[in-house]
N, C-alpha and C positions, 0 to 999 in steps of 0.2 A: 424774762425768758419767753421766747415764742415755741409754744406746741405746738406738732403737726398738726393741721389741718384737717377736718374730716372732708374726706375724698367723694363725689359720684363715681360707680359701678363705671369703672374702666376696665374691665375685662378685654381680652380679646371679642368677646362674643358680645358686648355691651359696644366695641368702637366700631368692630365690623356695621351694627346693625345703624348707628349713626351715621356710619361711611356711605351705606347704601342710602340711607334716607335723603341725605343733603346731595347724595349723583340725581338721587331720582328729581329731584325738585332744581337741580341745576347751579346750586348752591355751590356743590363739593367741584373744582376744576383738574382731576388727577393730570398731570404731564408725564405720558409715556413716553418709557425710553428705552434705550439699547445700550448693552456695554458691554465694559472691557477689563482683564485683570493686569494689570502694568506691576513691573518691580524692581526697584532700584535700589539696590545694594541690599538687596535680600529682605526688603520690606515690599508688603503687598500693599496695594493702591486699585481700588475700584474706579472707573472711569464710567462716566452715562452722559450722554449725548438723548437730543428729542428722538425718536423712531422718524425715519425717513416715511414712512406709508401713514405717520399722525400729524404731519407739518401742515399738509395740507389742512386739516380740520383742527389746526391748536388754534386754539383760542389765548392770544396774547392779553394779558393785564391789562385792564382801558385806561386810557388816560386819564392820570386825577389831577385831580390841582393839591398842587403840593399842602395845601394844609388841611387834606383828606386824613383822617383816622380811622382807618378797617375795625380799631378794637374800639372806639367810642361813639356808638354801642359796637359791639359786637351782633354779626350776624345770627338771629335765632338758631337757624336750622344748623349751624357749626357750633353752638354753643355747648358743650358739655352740663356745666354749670358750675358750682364755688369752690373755691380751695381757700376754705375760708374766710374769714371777713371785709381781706381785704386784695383778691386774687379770682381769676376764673381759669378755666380750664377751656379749650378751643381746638377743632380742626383747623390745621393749615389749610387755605384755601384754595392752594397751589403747590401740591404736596408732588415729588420727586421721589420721594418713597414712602412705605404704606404707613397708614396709621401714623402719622406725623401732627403731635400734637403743640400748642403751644400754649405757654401759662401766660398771663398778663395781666398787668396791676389791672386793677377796676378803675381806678381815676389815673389820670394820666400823670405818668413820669418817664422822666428822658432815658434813654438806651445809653446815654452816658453816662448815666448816675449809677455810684458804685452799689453793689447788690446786697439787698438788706439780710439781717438774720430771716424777716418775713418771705421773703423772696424763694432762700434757699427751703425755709419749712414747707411752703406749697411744692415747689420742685421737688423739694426729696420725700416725700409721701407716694410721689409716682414711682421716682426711682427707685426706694424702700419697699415699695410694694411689687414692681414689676421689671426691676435692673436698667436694660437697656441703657443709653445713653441721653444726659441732660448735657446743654450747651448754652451759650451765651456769648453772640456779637455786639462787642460792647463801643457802638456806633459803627457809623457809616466803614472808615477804614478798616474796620473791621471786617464788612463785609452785611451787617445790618442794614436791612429793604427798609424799617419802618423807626419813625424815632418814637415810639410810644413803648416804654418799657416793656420785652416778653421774653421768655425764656422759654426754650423748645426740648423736646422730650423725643428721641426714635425707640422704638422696642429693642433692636439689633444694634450692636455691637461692630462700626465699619473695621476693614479687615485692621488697621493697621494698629485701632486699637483694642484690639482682641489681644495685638502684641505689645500693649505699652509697658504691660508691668517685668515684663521679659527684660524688656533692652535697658543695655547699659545708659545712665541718663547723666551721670558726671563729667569728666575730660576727655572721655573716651564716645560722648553722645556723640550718633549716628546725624544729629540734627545740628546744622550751623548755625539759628538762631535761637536768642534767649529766651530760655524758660524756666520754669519752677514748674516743678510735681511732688507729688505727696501721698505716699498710704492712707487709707482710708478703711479702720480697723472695723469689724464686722458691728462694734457696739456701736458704731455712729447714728445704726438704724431702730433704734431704738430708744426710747423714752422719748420724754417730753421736750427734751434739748436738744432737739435734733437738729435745727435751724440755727441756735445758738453757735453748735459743736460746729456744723457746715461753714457758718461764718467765723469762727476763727480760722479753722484753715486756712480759710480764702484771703483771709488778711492779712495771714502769714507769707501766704505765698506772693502776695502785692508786697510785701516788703522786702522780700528775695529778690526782686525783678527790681526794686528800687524806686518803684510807685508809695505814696504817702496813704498808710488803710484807712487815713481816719480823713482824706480827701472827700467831696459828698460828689464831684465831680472826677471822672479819669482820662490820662491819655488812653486811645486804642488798643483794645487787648481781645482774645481770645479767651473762654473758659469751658473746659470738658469736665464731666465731674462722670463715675462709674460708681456700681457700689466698691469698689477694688480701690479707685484713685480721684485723685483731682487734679486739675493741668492745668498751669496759665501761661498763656504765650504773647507776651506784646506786641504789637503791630506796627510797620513803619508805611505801609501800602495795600490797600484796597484788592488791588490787581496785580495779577504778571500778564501783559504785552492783552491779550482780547480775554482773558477768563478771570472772573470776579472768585476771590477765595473766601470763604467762612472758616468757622469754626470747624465744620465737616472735613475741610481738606484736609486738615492735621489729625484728624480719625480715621484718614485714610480714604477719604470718596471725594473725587472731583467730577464738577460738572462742565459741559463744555457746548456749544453751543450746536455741535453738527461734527460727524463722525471725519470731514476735514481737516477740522482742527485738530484732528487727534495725531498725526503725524510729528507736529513742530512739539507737542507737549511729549512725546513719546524719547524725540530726541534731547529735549534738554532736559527732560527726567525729573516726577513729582517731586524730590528733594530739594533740585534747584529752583522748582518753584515756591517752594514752603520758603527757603531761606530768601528768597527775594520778598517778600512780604512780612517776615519777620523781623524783629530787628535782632541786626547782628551780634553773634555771642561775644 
């Protein structure tokens, strides 16, 4: 049985004072932006594009050589510090929205490798203490930048799944491609087996989608977990046409590269993009 984790002082007022430390020192890179609220078939969809008057002064990712690892070490001045023995806590270093945290093994394991009971007990300490939304691009088609196992944490709730527990999710799902979802009962957050509890779920729901749970390797998937629910959505593709989708799009927030592109995505409508990277129901 894995017990949660004892946590570092993630407050709001504990990440803020972080947030500022690693700007001041040049560490923290926030990417400002501008949006938009889209809605297709009476679902909401956040849209953010870079601000036009911060292009000039964005500081793009420098080239690494691919066998760069941002988490081994981890940067000091992002580093939180342990979520237990065998997990750290981290700013994203290229955060899109605020307080954007992410968990990451301490020694290196693959983005493809299925997520342990350890995994979900450091994640959900966060999410059991502070809600918000926990995620997981599970590799590259998925939409994962780095292959070094991390799982990411926002405080906020994107719009669409403010609405997940709402909508109909059987034969009548609004969504064309397969997934599993699952309640997620209020005692999950509590005691010692919380990583345990987290990880059956998860391996339930890999068996609903028709993935093997006791695989140590997976095909490409999606994972949203709230304190309310858990999501998993398998992936057949990275992208639709110029815009990379994560985890985040199917929570309702896409990103796009320059408020241009937002016309082509407006007309073929975030749903049709979600089902083009999905794989089909």
């Amino acid at each position: 049985m894995i017990a949660p984790a004892p946590i570092p002082d993630l407050s709001i007022d504990a990440i803020d004072r972080r947030l500022a430390a690693a700007c001041d020192r040049g560490a923290l890179q926030p990417i400002r932006t501008e949006q938009t609220l889209l809605h297709d078939r009476g679902l909401p969809f956040v849209v953010k594009w870079i601000a036009r008057d911060a292009l000039a002064g964005h500081r793009h990712k420098p080239a690494r050589s691919p066998h760069h690892n941002p988490f081994l070490p981890p940067e000091d001045t992002l580093t939180f510090g342990a979520l237990g023995p065998t997990h750290l806590v981290l700013l994203n270093k290229y955060p899109v929205m605020p307080r954007h945290l992410l968990v990451v093994t301490r020694a290196f394991e693959a983005q493809t490798l299925a997520i342990t009971d350890a995994d979900f007990a450091a994640l959900g300490t966060i999410v059991a203490a502070h809600g918000g939304l926990g995620f997981y691009n599970a590799g590259e088609r998925a939409g994962a930048s780095q292959d070094h196992k991390h799982l990411q944490w926002i405080p906020d709730l994107p719009p669409l799944a403010l609405r997940l527990a709402t909508l109909p999710l059987g034969d009548d799902s609004p969504f064309g491609f397969r997934h599993a979802f699952a309640p997620l009962p209020a005692a999950t957050w509590s005691g010692a087996s919380m990583g345990e509890t987290l990880g059956q779920c998860y391996r339930a729901l890999l068996a609903r989608v028709g993935f093997d749970p006791e695989a140590a390797e997976l095909p490409p998937y999606n994972l949203l977990m709230s304190r309310a629910w858990m999501w998993l959505i398998p992936r057949r593709a990275e992208r639709w046409q110029y815009m990379s989708i994560n985890a985040l799009g199917f929570a309702g927030s896409l990103f796009i590269k320059s408020r241009e592109q937002l016309p082509a995505l407006a007309e073929a409508g975030p749903l049709a993009l979600l089902n083009a990277v999905g794989e089909p129901d």
